[in-house]
C-alpha positions as a Python dict, from the first residue, in 0.01 Angstrom:
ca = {
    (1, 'X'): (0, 0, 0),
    (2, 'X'): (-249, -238, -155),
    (3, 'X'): (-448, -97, -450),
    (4, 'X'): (-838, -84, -366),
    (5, 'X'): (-985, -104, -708),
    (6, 'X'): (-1320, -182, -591),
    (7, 'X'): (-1484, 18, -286),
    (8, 'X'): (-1847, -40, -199),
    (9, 'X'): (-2095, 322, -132),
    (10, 'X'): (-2365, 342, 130),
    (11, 'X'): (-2598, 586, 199),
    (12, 'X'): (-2791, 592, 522),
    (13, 'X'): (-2730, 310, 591),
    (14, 'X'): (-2797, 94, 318),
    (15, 'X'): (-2552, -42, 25),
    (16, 'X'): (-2608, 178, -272),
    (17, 'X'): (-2332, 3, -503),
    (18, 'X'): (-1984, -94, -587),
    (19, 'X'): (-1770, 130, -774),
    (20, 'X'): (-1464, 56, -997),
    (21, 'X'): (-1147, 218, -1108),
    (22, 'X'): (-912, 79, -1368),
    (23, 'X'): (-639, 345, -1368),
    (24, 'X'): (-415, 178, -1666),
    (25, 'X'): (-744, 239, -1927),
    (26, 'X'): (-866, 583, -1720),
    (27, 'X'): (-1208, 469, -1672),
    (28, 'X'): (-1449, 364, -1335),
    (29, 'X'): (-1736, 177, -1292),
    (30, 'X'): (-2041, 180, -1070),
    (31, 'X'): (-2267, -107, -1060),
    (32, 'X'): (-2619, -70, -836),
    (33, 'X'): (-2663, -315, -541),
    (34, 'X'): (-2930, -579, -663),
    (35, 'X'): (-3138, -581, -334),
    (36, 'X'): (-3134, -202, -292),
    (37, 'X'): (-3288, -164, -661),
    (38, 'X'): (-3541, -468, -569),
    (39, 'X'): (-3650, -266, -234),
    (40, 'X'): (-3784, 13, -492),
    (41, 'X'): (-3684, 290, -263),
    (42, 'X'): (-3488, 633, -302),
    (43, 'X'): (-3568, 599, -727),
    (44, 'X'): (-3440, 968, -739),
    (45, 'X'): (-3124, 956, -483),
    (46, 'X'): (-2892, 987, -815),
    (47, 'X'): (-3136, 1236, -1074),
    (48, 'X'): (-3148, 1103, -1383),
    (49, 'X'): (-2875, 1366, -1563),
    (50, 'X'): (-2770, 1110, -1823),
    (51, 'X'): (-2465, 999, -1561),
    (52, 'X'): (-2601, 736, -1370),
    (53, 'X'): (-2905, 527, -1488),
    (54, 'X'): (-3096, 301, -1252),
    (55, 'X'): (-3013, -9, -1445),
    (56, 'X'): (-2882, -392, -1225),
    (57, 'X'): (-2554, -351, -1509),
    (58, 'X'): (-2238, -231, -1467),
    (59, 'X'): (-2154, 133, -1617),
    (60, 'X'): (-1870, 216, -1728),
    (61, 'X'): (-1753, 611, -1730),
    (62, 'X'): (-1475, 694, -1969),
    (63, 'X'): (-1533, 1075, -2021),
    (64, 'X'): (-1408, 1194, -1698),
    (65, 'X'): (-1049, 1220, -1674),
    (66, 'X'): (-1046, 1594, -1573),
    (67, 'X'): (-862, 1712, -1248),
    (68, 'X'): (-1245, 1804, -1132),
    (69, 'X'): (-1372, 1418, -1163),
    (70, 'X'): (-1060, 1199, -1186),
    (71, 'X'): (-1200, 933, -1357),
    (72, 'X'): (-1466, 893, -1130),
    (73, 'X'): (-1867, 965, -1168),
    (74, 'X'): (-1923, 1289, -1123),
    (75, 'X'): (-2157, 1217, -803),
    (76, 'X'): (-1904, 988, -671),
    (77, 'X'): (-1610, 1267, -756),
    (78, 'X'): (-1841, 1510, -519),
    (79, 'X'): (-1684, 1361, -251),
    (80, 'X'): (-1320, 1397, -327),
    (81, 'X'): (-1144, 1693, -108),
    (82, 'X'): (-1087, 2026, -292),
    (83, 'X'): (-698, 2177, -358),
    (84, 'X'): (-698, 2292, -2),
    (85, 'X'): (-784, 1957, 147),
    (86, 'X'): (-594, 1758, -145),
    (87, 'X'): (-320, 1939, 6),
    (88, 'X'): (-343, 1872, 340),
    (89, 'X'): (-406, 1483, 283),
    (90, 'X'): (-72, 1446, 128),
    (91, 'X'): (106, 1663, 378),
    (92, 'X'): (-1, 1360, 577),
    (93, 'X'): (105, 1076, 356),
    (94, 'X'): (444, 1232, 339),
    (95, 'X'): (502, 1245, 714),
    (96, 'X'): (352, 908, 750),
    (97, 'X'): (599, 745, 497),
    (98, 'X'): (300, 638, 252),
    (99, 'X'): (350, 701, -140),
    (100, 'X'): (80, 817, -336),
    (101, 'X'): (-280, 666, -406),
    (102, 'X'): (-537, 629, -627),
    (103, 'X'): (-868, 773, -595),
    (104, 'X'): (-1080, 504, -471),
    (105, 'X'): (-810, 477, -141),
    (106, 'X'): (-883, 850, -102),
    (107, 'X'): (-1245, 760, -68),
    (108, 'X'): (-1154, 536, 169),
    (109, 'X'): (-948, 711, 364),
    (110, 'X'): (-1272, 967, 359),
    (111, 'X'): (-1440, 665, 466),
    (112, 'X'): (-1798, 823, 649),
    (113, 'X'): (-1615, 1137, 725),
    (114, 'X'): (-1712, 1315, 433),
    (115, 'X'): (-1912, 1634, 345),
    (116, 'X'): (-2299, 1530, 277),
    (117, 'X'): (-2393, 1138, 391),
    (118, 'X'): (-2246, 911, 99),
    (119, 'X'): (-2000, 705, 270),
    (120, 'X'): (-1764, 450, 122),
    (121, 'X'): (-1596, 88, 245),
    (122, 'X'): (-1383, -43, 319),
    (123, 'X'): (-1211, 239, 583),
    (124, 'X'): (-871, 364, 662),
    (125, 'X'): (-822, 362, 1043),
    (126, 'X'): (-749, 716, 1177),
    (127, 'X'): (-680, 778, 1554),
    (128, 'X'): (-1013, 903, 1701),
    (129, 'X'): (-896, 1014, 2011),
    (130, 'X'): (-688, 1349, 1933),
    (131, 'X'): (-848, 1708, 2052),
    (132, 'X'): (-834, 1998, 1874),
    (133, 'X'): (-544, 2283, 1974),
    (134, 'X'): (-659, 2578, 1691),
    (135, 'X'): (-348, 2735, 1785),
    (136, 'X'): (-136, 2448, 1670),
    (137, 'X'): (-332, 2360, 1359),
    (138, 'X'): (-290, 2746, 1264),
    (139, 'X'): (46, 2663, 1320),
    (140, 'X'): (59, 2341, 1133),
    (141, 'X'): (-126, 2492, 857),
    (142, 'X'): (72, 2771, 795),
    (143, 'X'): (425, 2599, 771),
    (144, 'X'): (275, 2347, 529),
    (145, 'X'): (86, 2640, 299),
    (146, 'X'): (409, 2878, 310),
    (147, 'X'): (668, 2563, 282),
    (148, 'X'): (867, 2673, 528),
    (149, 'X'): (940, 2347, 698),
    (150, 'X'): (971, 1986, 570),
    (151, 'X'): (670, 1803, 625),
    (152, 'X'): (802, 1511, 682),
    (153, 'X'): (708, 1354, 1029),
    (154, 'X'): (1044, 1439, 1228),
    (155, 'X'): (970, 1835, 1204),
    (156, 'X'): (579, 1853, 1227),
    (157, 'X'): (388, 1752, 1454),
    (158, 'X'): (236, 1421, 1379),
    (159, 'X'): (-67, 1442, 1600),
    (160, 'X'): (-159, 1778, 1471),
    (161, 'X'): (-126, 1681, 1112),
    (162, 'X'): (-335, 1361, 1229),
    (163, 'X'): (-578, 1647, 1384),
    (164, 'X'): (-572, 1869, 1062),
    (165, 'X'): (-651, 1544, 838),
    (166, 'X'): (-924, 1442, 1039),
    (167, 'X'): (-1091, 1742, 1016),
    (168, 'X'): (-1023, 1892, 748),
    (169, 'X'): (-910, 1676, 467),
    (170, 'X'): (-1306, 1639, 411),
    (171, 'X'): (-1388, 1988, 292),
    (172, 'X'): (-1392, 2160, 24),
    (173, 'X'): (-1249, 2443, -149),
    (174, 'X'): (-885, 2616, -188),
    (175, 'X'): (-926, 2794, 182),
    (176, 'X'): (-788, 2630, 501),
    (177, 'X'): (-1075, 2505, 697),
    (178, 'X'): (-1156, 2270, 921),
    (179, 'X'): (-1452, 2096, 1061),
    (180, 'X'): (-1580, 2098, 1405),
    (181, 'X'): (-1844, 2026, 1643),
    (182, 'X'): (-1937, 2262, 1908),
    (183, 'X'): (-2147, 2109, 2210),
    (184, 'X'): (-2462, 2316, 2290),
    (185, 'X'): (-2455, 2276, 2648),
    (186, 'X'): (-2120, 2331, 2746),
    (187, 'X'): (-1905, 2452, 2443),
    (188, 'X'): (-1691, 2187, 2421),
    (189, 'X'): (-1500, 2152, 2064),
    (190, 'X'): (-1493, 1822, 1912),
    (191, 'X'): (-1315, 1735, 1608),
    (192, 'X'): (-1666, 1761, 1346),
    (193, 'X'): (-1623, 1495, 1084),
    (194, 'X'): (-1751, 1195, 1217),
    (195, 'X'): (-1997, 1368, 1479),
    (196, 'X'): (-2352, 1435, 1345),
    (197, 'X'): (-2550, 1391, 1680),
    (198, 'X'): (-2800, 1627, 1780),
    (199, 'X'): (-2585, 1738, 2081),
    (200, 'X'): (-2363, 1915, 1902),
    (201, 'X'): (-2372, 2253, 1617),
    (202, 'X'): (-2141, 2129, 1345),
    (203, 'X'): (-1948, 2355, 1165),
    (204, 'X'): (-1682, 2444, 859),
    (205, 'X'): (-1448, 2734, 1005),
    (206, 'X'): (-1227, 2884, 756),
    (207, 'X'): (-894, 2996, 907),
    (208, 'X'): (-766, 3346, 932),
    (209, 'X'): (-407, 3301, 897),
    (210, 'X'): (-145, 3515, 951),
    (211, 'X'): (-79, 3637, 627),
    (212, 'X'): (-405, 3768, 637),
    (213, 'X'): (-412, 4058, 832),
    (214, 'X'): (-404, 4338, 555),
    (215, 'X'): (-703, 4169, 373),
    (216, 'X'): (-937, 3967, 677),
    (217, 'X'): (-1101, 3748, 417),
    (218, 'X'): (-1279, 3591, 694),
    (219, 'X'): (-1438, 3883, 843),
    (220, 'X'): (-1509, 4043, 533),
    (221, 'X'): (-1741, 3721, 438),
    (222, 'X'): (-1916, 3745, 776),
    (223, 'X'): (-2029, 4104, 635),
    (224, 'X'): (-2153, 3974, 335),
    (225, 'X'): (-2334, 3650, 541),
    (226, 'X'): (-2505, 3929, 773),
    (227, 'X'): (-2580, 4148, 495),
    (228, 'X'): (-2729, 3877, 272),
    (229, 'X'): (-2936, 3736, 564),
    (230, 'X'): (-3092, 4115, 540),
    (231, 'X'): (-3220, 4064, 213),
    (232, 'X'): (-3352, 3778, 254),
    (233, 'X'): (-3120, 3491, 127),
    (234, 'X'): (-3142, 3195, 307),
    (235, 'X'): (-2785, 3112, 485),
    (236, 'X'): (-2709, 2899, 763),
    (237, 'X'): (-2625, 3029, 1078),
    (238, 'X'): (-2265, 3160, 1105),
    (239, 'X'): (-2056, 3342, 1339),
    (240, 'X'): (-1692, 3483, 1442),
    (241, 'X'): (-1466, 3285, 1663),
    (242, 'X'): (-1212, 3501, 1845),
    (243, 'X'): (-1359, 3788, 1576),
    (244, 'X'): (-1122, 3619, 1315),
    (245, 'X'): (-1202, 3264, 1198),
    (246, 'X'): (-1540, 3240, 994),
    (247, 'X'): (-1770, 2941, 1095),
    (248, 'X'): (-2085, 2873, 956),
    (249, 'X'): (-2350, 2560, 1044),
    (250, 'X'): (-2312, 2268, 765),
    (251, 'X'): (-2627, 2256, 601),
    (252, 'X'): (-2530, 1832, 574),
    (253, 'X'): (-2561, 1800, 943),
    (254, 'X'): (-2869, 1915, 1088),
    (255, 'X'): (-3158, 1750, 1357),
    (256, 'X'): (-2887, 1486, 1432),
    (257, 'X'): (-2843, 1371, 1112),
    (258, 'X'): (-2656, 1325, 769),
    (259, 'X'): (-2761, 1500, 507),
    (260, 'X'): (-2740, 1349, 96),
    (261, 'X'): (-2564, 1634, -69),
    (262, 'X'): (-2462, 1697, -407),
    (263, 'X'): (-2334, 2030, -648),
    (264, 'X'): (-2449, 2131, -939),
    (265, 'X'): (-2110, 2008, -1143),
    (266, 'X'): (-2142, 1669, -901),
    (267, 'X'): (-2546, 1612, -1008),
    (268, 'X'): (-2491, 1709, -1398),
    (269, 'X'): (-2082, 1647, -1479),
    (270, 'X'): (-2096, 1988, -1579),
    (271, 'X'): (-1680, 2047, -1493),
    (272, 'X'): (-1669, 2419, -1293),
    (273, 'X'): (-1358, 2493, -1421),
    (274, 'X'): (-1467, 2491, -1777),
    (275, 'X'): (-1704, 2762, -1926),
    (276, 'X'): (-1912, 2544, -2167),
    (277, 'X'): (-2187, 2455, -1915),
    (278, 'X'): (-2078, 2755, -1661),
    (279, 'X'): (-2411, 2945, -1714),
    (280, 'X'): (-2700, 3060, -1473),
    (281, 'X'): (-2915, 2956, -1746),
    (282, 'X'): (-2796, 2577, -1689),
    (283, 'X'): (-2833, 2645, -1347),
    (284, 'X'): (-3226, 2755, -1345),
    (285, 'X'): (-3282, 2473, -1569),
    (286, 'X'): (-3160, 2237, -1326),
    (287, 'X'): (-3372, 2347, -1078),
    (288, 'X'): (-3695, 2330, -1289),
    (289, 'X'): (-3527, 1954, -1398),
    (290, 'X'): (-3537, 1890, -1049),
    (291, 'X'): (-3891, 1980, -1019),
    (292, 'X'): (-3778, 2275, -751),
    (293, 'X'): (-4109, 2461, -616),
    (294, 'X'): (-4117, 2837, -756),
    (295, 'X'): (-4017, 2971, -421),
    (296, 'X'): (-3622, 2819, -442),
    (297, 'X'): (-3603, 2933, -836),
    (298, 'X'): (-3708, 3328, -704),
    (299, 'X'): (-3449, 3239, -403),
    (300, 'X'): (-3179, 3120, -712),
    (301, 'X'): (-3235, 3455, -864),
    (302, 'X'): (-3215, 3649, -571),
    (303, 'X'): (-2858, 3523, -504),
    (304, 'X'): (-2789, 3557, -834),
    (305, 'X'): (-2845, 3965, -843),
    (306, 'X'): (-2674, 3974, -466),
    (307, 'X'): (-2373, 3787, -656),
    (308, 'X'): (-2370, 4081, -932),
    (309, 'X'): (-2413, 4379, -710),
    (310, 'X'): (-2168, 4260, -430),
    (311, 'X'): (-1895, 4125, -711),
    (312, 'X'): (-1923, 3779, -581),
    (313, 'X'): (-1729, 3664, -937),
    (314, 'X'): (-1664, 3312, -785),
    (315, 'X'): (-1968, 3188, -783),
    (316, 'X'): (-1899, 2861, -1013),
    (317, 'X'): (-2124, 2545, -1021),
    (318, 'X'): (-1928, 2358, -701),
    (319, 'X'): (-2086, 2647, -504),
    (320, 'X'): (-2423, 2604, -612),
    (321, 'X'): (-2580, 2276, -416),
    (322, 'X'): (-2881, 2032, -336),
    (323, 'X'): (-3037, 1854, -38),
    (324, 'X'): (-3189, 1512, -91),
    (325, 'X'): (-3496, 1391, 96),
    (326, 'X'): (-3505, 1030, 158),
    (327, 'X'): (-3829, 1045, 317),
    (328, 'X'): (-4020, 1259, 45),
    (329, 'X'): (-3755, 1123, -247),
    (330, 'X'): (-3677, 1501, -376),
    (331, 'X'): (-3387, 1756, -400),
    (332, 'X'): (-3471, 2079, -297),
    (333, 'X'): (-3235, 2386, -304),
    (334, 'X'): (-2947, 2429, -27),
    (335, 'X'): (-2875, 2701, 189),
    (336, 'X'): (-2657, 2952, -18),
    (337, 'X'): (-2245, 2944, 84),
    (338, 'X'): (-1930, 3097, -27),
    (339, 'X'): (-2104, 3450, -56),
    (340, 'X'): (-1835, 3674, -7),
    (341, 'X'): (-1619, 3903, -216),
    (342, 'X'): (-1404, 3691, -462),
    (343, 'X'): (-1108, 3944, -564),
    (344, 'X'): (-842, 4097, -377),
    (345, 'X'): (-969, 4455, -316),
    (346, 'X'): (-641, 4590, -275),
    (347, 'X'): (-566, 4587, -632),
    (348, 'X'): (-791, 4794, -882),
    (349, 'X'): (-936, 4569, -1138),
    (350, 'X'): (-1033, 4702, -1461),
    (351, 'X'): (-1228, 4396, -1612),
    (352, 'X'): (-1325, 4069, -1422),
    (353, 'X'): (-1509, 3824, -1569),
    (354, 'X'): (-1786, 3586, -1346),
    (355, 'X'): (-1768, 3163, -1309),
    (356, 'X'): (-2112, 3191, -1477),
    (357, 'X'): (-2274, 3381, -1779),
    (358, 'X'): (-2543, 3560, -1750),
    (359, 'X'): (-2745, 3585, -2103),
    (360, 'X'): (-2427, 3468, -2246),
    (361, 'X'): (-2220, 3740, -2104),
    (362, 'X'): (-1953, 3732, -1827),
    (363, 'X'): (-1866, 4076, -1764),
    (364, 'X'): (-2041, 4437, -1788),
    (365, 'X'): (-2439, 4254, -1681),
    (366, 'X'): (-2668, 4499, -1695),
    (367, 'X'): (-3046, 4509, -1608),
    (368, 'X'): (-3188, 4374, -1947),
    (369, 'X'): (-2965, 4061, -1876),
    (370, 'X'): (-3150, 4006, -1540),
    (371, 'X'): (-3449, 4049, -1676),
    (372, 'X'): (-3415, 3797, -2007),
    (373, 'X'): (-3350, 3543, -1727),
    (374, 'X'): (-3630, 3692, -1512),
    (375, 'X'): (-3878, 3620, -1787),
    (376, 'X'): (-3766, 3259, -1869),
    (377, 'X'): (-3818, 3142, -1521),
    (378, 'X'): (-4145, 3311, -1377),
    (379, 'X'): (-3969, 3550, -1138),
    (380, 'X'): (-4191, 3754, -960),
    (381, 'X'): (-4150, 4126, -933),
    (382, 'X'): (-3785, 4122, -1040),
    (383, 'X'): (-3771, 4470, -1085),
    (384, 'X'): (-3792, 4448, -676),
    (385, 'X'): (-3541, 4212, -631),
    (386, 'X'): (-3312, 4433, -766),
    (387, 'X'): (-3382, 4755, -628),
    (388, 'X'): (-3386, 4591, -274),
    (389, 'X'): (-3021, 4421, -343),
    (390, 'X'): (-2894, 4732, -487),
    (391, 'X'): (-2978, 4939, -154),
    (392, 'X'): (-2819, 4682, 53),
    (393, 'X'): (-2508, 4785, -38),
    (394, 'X'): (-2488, 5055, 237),
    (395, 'X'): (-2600, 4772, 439),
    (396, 'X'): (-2253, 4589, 366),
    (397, 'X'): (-2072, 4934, 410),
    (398, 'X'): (-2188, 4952, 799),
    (399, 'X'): (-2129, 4566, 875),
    (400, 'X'): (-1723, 4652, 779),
    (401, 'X'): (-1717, 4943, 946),
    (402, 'X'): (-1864, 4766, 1258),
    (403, 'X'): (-1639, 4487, 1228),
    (404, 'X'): (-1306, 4738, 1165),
    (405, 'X'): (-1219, 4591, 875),
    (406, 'X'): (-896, 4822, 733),
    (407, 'X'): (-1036, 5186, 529),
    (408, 'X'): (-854, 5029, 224),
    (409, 'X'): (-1021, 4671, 194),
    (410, 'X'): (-1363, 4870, 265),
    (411, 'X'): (-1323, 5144, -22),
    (412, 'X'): (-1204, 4825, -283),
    (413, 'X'): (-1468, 4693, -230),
    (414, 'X'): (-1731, 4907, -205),
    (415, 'X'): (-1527, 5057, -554),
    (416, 'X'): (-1625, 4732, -707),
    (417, 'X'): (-1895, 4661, -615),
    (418, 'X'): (-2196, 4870, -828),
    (419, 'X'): (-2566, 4816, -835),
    (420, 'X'): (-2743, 4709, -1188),
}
């Protein structure tokens, strides 16, 4: 396979850049286009975090040879598939006979199929014209997770792995999910990552597999989605399908459109795996960097005392994200994701400790902690925040009970979870 060492980035239609990789030295490159920096528009599409400056010369990254960046800018690294999709996108190389690649082919094998709008040429051709059997992807999935079968192409199924790569090599995380598009009129399922039209509700559905029937993962998280929606966090829309698989709306598709997404650890370089810059602290001060109104910092904090109370442990910088607007040229706060229990509750834990710190601690948070963060940002009436969250946990209690998830997954979590 030919090496692509230089692949060009749009964004809504227009030619942001070129980027570079030079994988001998471990460094990348971006370089703006010239007529898109003459036009004068989108001056904030890339904040000004001290990554990439809005300068005509070439920039050269060196710093970011982590497994979270791989060489690349962090923005540009945004768009690289998590361990779950990683995964699954060399499952497919392997049964197509292709050897490994660098980064920059993985972004164009992405191509305009990725999560949020940056898109990235030149394109790998996919088949387009495959439907989507969840019954066989389950299937798929499963034997390549569990390694029970080769994966070479002779003993799986090359359309479904073809299927599975489509649509869900793009997303994110260390859960199997796919993407799909469900037609408002009729139902219909399309495969959901080139689709963005207004016809369709686009969605990410994590997959219940079979291995998890003693713990529903996915059921447990639509308890916490309806239960968070109660106190007013501000969610997408999600759902059950066949009262298993979890799907919730992508907040970068909506009114027939792409949206410009990026995380926290994509707009600052700030690596999620590492604690240095893990901090709710860094996290508020990238909002008020940002120039977020008061209303999303008080929303910030309110998921951050749901996260405490409902041992949400998980909640790193990759799950914390921004929405660009091209037409008013500002981020603003996304909808909140990934708000779900984050241990197994079938084992008694005596200490966890959380992705982020809360007034430098990352276990045993109490209310003065809260409040110290409370008082640095403006919150108003924090006091009530808490007391709200803290009597929603009954809420959660009812939600599992209504959704008969097992006695056992219900008492660990309700043992673990504890208000402030």
């Amino acid at each position: 396979m030919a090496i692509n060492n230089i692949i060009n980035l749009h964004l809504f239609g227009t030619e942001l850049g070129r980027i570079g990789l030079d994988e001998n030295k471990s460094i990348s490159s971006f370089q703006y286009n010239p007529d898109f920096l003459a036009e004068g528009k989108m001056l904030n599409v890339f904040p000004l975090t001290g990554i990439i400056r809005r300068v005509p010369q070439a920039q050269i990254f060196n710093q970011y040879n982590t497994d979270t960046f791989k060489n690349l800018p962090p923005q540009i690294a945004d768009s690289l598939p998590d361990l779950f999709g990683n995964l699954i996108f060399k499952t497919w190389l392997t049964a197509n006979d292709k050897s490994d690649i660098n980064v920059l082919e993985q972004l164009a094998y992405v191509s305009n199929r990725g999560m949020g709008a940056l898109e990235y040429v030149p394109s790998k051709d996919v088949p387009s014209n495959a439907t989507i059997n969840l019954d066989e992807i389950i299937e798929v999935l499963q034997s390549v997770l569990d390694n029970k079968r080769s994966s070479n192409q002779d003993q799986l199924n090359n359309e479904a792995l073809i299927n599975i790569f489509k649509i869900g090599s793009s997303a994110g995380g260390v859960r199997p999910k796919i993407l799909i598009s469900e037609h408002k009129q009729n139902g219909t399922i399309i495969p959901g990552d080139i689709a963005y039209s207004d016809t369709y509700l686009h969605y990410i559905v994590k997959l219940a597999l079979d291995d998890n029937t003693n713990y529903p993962r996915e059921i447990v998280e639509y308890c916490y989605y309806l239960t968070a929606k109660e106190v007013g966090i501000h969610m997408m829309p999600s759902k059950l399908i066949d009262n298993k698989h979890y799907a919730t709306q992508r907040y970068d598709r909506q009114d027939g459109a792409k949206q410009h997404v990026l995380t926290a650890t994509g707009m600052t370089g700030w690596d999620f795996q590492k604690a240095a810059n893990s901090s709710y602290e860094n996290l508020f001060s990238l909002c008020s960097f940002l120039k977020l109104p008061q209303s999303q910092i008080e929303d910030l904090y309110r998921r951050m005392i749901f996260n405490i109370v409902f041992c949400n442990t998980d909640d790193h910088l990759k799950n914390h994200s921004f929405i660009y607007d091209q037409h008013k040229d500002r981020w603003s706060l996304s909808p909140a994701y990934d708000l779900t229990f984050a241990l197994n509750p079938l084992i008694n834990f005596t200490k966890t400790n959380r992705a982020l710190s809360i007034n430098g601690k990352r276990n045993n948070i109490n209310i003065k902690d809260v409040l110290h963060i409370a008082d640095q940002y403006t919150i108003k009436n924090p006091k009530g925040i808490i007391v709200e969250i803290n009597q929603s946990l009954k809420l959660l209690q009812r939600h599992m009970r209504e959704q008969d998830v097992p006695i056992a997954v219900q008492e660990g979590i309700m043992r673990s979870c504890g208000g402030l």
